[in-house]
C-alpha positions, 0 to 999 in steps of 0.5 A, spaced: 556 674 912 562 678 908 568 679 911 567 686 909 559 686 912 562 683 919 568 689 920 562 693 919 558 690 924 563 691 929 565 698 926 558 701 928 557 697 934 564 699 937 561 707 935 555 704 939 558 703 945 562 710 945 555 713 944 553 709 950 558 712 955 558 718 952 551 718 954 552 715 960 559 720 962 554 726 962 546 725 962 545 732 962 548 734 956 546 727 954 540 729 951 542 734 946 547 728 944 541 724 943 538 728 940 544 729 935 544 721 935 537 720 932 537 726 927 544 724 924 541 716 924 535 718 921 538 722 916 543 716 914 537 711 913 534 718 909 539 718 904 540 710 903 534 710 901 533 715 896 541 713 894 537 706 893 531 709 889 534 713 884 540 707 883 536 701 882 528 702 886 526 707 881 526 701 875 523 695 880 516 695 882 514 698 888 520 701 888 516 707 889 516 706 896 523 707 897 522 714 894 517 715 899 520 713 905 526 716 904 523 723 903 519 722 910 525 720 914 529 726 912 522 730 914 522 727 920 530 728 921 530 735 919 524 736 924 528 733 929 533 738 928 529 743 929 526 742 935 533 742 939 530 746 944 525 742 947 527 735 944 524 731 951 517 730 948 521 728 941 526 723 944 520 721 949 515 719 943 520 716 939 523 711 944 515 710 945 513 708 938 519 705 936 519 700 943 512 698 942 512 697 935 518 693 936 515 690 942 508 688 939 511 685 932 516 680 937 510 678 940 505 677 934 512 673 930 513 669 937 505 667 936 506 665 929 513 661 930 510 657 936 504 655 931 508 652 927 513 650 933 519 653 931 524 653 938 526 660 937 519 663 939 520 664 946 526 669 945 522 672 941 517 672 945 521 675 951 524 680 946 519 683 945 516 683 953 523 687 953 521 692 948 514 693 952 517 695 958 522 700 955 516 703 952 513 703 959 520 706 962 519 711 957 513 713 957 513 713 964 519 716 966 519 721 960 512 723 960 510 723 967 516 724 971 519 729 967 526 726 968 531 727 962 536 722 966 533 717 966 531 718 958 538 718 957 540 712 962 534 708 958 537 710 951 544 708 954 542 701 955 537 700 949 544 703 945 548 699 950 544 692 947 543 694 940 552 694 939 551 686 944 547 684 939 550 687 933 557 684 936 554 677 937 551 677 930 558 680 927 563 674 931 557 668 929 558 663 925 554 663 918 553 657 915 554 656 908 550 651 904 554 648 898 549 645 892 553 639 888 
């Protein structure tokens, strides 16, 4: 890793951990930040990816697929920001897909490194539980208890634990292989 991708890393997990206690300061207003959150990440990720296919995807094969998902994320990113009235659902079913999706990949990746007995699979496989129970708390909290605080104190905390890890990742030595 660069110097350049490290200040990065430690630049956007900083701004991370703003949010964090921004959303954890006030819950209430907290979900409309969440909100602002998700649709501003989203509509990032969008214009990187379309920035990506017109300067180098459009001649590489398969580059098309940039193409597409950036015209997808940025409906969907466009679509967040016009349902700013009543975003609970939103917020509530983008936790859910994301953490279950998440959840199950950890865990298909932890079955397939511990059949080729890498050592790492037991984070993976505790990784991805986490992510399953996030979705759980989502669902739950979101969809039949109707509690918008909670939403947000869940948010916080997977906020709360994507800016660690992006600090950890950011201060970890990378090794370097040298060829003689």
């Amino acid at each position: 890793m660069t110097k350049i991708q490290r200040i990065r890393n430690v630049a956007a997990a900083l701004l991370m951990l703003l949010c964090c206690f921004v959303l954890i300061s006030d819950p209430e207003n907290g979900f409309y930040f969440v909100a602002l959150i998700l649709m501003v990440s989203m509509l990032v990720y969008a214009v990187r990816c379309l920035l990506f296919y017109f300067t180098m995807a459009r001649h590489m094969v398969g580059g098309r697929s940039m193409l597409y998902k950036g015209i997808i994320v940025l409906d969907l990113s466009i679509f967040t920001l016009s349902m700013v009235d009543d975003p609970q659902f939103f917020i509530v079913l983008y936790l859910l897909v994301i953490h279950a999706f998440a959840g199950v990949l950890d865990i298909l990746r932890a079955l397939e490194a511990r059949r080729y007995q890498a050592p790492a699979w037991r984070r993976s496989l505790v990784s991805g539980v986490g992510n399953l129970v996030i979705a759980d708390l989502a669902l739950v909290n979101g969809i039949i208890f109707h509690s918008t605080k909670d939403l947000v104190y869940i948010y916080a905390a997977c906020l709360f634990y994507s800016a660690c890890v992006q600090l950890v990742t950011a201060f970890r030595k990378t090794a370097i292989v040298y060829i003689q």
